[in-house]
C-alpha positions in Angstrom: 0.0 0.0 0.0 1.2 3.5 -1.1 3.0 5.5 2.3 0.6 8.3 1.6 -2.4 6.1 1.7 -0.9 4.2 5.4 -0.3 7.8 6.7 -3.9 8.7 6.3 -5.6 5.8 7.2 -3.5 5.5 10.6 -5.1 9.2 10.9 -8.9 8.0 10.5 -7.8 5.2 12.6 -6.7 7.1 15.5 -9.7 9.6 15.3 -12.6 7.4 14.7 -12.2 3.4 14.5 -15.4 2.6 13.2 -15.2 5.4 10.3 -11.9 3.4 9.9 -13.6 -0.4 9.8 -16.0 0.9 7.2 -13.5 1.6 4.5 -13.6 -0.2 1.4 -10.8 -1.9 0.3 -10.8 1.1 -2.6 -11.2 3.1 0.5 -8.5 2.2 2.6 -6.3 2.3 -0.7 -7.2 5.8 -1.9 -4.5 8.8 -1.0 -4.1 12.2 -2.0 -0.2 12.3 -3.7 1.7 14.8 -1.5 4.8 15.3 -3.7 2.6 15.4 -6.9 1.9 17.7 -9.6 -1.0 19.3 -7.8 1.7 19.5 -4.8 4.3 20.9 -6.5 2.0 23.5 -8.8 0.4 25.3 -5.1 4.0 25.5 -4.1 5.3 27.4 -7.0 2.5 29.4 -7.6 3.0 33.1 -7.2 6.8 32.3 -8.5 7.6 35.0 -11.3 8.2 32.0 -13.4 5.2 29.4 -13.0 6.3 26.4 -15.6 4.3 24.0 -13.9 0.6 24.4 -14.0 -0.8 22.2 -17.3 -3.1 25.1 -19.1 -2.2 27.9 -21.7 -1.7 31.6 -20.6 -1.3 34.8 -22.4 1.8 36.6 -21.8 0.1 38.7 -19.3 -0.4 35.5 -17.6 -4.3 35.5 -17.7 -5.9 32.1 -19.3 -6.3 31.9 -22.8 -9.6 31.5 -24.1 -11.7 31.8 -26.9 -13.8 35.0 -27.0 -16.7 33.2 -28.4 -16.9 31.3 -25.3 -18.9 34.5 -23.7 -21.6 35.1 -25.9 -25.2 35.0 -24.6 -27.4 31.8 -24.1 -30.8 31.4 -22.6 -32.1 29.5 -19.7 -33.1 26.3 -21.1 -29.4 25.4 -22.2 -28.3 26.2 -18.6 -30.7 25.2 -15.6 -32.4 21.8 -17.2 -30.6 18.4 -16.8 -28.4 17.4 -19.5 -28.9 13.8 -20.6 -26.6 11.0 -19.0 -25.4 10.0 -23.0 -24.6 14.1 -23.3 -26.3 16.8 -25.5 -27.3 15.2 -28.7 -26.5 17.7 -30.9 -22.9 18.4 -29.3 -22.3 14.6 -29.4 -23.2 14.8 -33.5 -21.3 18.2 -33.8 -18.0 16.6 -31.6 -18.2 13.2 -34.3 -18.4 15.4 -37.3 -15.1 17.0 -36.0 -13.5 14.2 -35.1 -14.0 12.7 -39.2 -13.0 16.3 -39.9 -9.8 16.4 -38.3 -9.2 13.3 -38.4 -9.5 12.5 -42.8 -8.3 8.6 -43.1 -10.8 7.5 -40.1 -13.6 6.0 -42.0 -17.0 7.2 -40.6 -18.1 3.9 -39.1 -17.8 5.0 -35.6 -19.8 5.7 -32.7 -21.9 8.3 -32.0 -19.7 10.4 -28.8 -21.0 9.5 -25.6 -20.2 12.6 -23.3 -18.3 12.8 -19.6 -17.6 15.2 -17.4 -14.0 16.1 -18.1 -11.2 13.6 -20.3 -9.9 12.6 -16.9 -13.5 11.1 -16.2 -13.8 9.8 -19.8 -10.6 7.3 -18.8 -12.0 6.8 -15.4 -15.3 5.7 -17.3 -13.2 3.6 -19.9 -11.9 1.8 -16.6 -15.0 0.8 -15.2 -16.3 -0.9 -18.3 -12.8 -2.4 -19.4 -9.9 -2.7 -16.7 -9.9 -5.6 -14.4 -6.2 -6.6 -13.6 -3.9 -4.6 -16.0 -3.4 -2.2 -18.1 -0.2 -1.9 -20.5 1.0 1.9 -20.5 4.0 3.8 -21.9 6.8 5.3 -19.4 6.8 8.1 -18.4 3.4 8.8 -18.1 0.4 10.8 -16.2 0.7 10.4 -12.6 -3.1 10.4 -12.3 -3.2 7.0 -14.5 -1.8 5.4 -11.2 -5.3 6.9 -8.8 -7.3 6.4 -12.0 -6.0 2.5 -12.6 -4.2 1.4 -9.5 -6.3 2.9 -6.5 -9.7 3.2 -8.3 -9.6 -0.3 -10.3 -7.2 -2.0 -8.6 -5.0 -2.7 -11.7 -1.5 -3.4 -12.1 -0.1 -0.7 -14.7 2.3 -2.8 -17.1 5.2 -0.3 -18.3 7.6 -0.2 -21.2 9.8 3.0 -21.4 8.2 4.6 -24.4 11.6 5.5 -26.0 14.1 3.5 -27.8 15.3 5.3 -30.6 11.9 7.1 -30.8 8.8 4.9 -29.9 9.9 2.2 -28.3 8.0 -0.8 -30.9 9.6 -3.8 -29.8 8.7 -2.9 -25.8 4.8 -2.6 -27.1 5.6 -5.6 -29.0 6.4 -7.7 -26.0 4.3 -6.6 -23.8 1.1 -7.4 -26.1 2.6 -10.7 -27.0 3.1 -11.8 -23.2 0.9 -14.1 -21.7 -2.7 -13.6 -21.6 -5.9 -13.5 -24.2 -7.0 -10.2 -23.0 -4.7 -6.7 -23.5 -5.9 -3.0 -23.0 -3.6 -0.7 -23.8 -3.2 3.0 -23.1 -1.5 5.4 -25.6 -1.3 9.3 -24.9 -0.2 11.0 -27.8 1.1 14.3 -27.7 2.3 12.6 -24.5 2.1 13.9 -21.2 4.5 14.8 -19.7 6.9 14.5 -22.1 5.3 16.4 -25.3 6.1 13.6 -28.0 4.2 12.3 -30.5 5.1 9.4 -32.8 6.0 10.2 -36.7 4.2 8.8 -39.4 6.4 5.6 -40.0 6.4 5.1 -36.3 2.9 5.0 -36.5 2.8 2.2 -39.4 4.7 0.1 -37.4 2.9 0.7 -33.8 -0.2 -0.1 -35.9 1.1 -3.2 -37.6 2.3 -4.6 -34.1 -0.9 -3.9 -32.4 -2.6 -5.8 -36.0 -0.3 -8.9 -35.6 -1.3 -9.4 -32.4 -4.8 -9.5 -32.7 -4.5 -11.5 -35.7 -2.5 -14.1 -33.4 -5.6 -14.4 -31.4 -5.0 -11.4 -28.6 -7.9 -9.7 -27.8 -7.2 -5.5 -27.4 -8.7 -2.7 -26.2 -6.7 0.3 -27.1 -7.7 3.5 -25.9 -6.4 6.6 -27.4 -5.9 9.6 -24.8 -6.0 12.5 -26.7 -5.9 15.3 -24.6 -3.3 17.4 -26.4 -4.7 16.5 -29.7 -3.9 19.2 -32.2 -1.1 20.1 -30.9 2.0 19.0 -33.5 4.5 21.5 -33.7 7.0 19.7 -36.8 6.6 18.4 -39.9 6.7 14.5 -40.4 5.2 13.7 -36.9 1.8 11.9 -37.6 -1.3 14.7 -37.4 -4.3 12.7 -36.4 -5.1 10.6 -33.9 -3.6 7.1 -33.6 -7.4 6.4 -33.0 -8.3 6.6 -37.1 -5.5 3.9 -37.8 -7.1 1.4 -35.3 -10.6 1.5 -35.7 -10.9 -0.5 -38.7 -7.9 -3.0 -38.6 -9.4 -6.2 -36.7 -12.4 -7.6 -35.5 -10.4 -8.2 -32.4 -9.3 -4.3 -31.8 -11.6 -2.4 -30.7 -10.1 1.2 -30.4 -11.7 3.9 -27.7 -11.4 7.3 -28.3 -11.2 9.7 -25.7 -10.9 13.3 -25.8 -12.3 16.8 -24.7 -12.8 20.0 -24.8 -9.8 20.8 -22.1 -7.0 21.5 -23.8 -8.2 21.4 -27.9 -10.8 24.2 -26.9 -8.8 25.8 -23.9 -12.0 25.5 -21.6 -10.3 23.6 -18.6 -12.8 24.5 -16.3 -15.6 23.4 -18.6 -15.0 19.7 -17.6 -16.8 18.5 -21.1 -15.1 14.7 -22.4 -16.0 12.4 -25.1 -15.8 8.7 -25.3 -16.1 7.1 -28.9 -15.6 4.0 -29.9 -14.5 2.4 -33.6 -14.2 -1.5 -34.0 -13.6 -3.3 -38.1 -17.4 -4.8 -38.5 -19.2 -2.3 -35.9 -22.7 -1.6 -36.3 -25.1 0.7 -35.0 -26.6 -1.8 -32.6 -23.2 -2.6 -31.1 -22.6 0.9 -30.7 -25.9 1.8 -29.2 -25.2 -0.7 -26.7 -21.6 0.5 -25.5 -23.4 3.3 -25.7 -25.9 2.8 -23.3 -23.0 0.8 -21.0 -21.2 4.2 -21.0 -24.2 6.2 -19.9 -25.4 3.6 -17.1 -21.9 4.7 -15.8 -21.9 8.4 -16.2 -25.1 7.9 -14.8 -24.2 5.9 -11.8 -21.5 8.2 -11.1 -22.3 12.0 -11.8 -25.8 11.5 -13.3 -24.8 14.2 -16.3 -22.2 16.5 -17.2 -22.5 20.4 -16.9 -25.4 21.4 -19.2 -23.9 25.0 -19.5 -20.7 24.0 -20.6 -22.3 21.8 -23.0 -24.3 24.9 -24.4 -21.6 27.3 -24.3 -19.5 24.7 -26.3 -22.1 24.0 -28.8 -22.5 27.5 -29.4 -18.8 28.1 -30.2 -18.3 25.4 -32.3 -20.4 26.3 -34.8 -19.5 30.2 -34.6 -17.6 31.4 -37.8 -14.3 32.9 -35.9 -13.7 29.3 -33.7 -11.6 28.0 -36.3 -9.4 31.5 -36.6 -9.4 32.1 -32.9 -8.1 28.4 -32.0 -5.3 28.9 -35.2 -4.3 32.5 -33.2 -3.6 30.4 -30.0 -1.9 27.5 -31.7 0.5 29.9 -33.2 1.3 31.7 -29.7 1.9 28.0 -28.3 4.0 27.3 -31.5 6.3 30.3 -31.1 7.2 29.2 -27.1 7.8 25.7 -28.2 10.6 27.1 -30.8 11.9 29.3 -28.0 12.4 26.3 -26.3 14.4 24.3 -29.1 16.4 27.5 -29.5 17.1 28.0 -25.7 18.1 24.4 -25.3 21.0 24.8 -28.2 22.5 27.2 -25.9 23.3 24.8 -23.3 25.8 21.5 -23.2 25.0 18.5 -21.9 26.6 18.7 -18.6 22.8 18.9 -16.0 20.6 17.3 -18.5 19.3 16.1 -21.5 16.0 16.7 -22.9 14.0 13.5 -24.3 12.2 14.2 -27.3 8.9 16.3 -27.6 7.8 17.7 -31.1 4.2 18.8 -29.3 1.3 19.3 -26.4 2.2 21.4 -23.6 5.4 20.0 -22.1 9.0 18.9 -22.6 11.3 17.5 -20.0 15.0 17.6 -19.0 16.1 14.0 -17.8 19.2 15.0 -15.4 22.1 13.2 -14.9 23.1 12.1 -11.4 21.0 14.8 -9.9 17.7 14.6 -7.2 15.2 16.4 -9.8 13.0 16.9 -6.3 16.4 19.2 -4.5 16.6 21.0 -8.2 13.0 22.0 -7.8 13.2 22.7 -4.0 16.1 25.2 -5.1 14.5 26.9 -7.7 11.2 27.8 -5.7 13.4 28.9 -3.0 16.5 30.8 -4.8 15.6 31.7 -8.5 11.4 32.2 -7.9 10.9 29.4 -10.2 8.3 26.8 -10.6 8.5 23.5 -12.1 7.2 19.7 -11.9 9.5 17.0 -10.5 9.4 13.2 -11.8 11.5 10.9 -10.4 15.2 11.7 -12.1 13.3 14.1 -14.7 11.7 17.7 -15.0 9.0 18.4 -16.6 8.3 22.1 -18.1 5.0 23.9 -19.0 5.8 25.8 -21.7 2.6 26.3 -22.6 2.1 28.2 -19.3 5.2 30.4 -19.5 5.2 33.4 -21.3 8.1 33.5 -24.5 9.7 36.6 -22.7 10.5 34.2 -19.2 11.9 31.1 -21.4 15.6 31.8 -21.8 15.5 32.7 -18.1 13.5 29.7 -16.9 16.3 27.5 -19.1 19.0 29.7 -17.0 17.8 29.0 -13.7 17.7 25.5 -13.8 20.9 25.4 -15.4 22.1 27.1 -12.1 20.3 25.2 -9.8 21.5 22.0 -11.3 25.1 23.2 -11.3 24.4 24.3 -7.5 23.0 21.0 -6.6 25.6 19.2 -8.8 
């Protein structure tokens, strides 16, 4: 049992036994993580550099939103109960995008059943699916573990996910180990690293995940795409890895999810979508995940937010969303080639970044140095915030203005060489 999780239930225990004798075995095993990136985010916040809080700013430091986001709306699309499957007209406006942005997927997919945030999208996807594992690339989202581990009680099965670029033989082993049944979790632009796989990489994660099935595996692969969009080169692959798998086997059955959180900067909004794609699905099979995903939303929060839903609907079909997503994407664009310009400035004595080409993040894998006493020291010293994961650090760039990026390279060059 997780230290964090003992320290809390000795707590209860002390204060109230039978409160304590009452816990569920989900219960018992359920912590808050005190060194994570919640943590780590309250205690640089105020910092004149702030590069660990996951959302967009301006360079003023306000959110970025879209303007269209304000615009009036009338009662009934804010005070009535949304339906447990989601707003029917957002779930056939979401789809439509997704075959939009998404131009090899063929359009024999679900209709998108709605949650109330991506992070309750994958929590949904593990009620229905996850029993005893789940096969996940390294590093990953630490909220996978509370998600997975402490809310399913599954054992998260991890191959590092570079090697050369994506690692293919360490998904290849781990789908061909023993065992019928394989779900598999790919998070592409990846968090917290801000890599996503090139086109040929792609081929051949798809071909591996096809050889298996055809070899009698049984997978479930979902596709975790909260960054989508988000591709800063040329040759990485543009769509989701979901519109490769959703027609290659009968025994694939590829799970979509996605949101508004980061594609529509509307973090708050807490608006998800779960959609599935399987070669040979029909309308009745989709109905009935369907109707499996909305007996769980339902069972859980009853409906998501029917204002966000509106306000959302609303945008999506105003004329200036496309032009005012394209103005952010460029401002996000321009920090991410600060970043690759900043980094050229500096040997490899601290650190080396792993490779990131998108999303909101990169990180700095150091060498022989506690990541945890580099961050400690720049919150302390240099009035700098950043995320610390196990030997690595992981930087918001999205969150820091372009003016603070040379510096925010600078300070944990000197904090390195100070801890060093």
């Amino acid at each position: 049992m997780n230290k964090n999780a003992e320290n809390l239930n000795l707590i209860i225990k002390n204060e109230n036994k039978a409160i304590y004798s009452i816990l569920s075995k989900k219960g018992r095993e359920i912590y808050f993580p005190k060194k994570g990136l919640l943590i780590q985010g309250s205690e640089a916040k105020g910092k004149d550099i702030n590069a660990t809080i996951g959302i967009a700013l301006e360079e003023d430091k306000s959110p970025m939103t879209l303007k269209i986001i304000s615009k009036q709306f009338n009662k009934k699309n804010i005070f009535t109960y949304a339906p447990s499957y989601g707003k029917l007209k957002l779930r056939e406006k979401w789809k439509e995008m997704i075959l939009k942005k998404n131009p090899s997927l063929f359009d024999n997919i679900s209709l998108p059943v709605i949650a109330n945030g991506l992070t309750h999208g994958i929590s949904i996807f593990g009620y229905l699916f996850v029993e005893d594992e789940i096969i996940i690339p390294d590093p990953y989202w630490e909220n996978y573990n509370l998600i997975f581990k402490n809310g399913y009680n599954a054992e998260i099965k991890k191959f590092p996910l570079f090697s050369d670029g994506f690692n293919i033989d360490g998904l290849e082993k781990m789908l061909n180990f023993d065992g019928d049944k394989k779900i598999l979790l790919l998070n592409f632009p990846n968090n917290p690293t801000g890599y996503t796989p090139t086109k040929k990489e792609v081929e051949k994660i798809v071909k591996v995940i096809k050889n298996s099935a055809e070899n009698g595996k049984k997978i479930i692969v979902a596709s975790d795409d909260a960054y989508f969009g988000l591709v800063y080169e040329k040759g990485i692959y543009l769509e989701s890895i979901f519109s490769k798998l959703a027609e290659i086997h009968e025994n694939v059955l590829a799970v979509k999810i996605d949101g508004v959180t980061k594609e529509d900067y509307a973090w708050g909004f807490r608006v998800g979508f779960i959609t599935f794609g399987i070669k040979g699905g029909n309308k009745k099979l989709y109905s009935a995940l369907a109707d499996k995903v909305a007996g769980a939303v339902r069972g859980n929060i009853s409906n998501a937010c029917h204002l966000s839903q509106s306000l959302l609907l609303d945008a999506f079909n105003d004329p200036n969303y496309k032009n005012e997503k394209n103005e952010n994407y460029e401002i996000l664009k321009s920090r991410y080639e600060m970043v690759k310009k900043v980094l050229k400035k500096y040997d490899n004595k601290y650190f080396n970044p792993l490779p990131f080409n998108s999303g909101y993040f990169m990180c700095l894998k150091l060498k022989g140095i506690d990541a945890e006493k580099v961050r400690q020291k720049l919150l302390k010293k240099y009035d700098t915030g950043v995320i610390a994961i196990n030997d690595k650090l992981r930087i918001a760039f999205s969150s820091t203005p372009l003016s603070k990026i040379e510096k925010l390279f600078e300070n944990i060059y000197l904090a390195c060489g100070e801890i060093k």
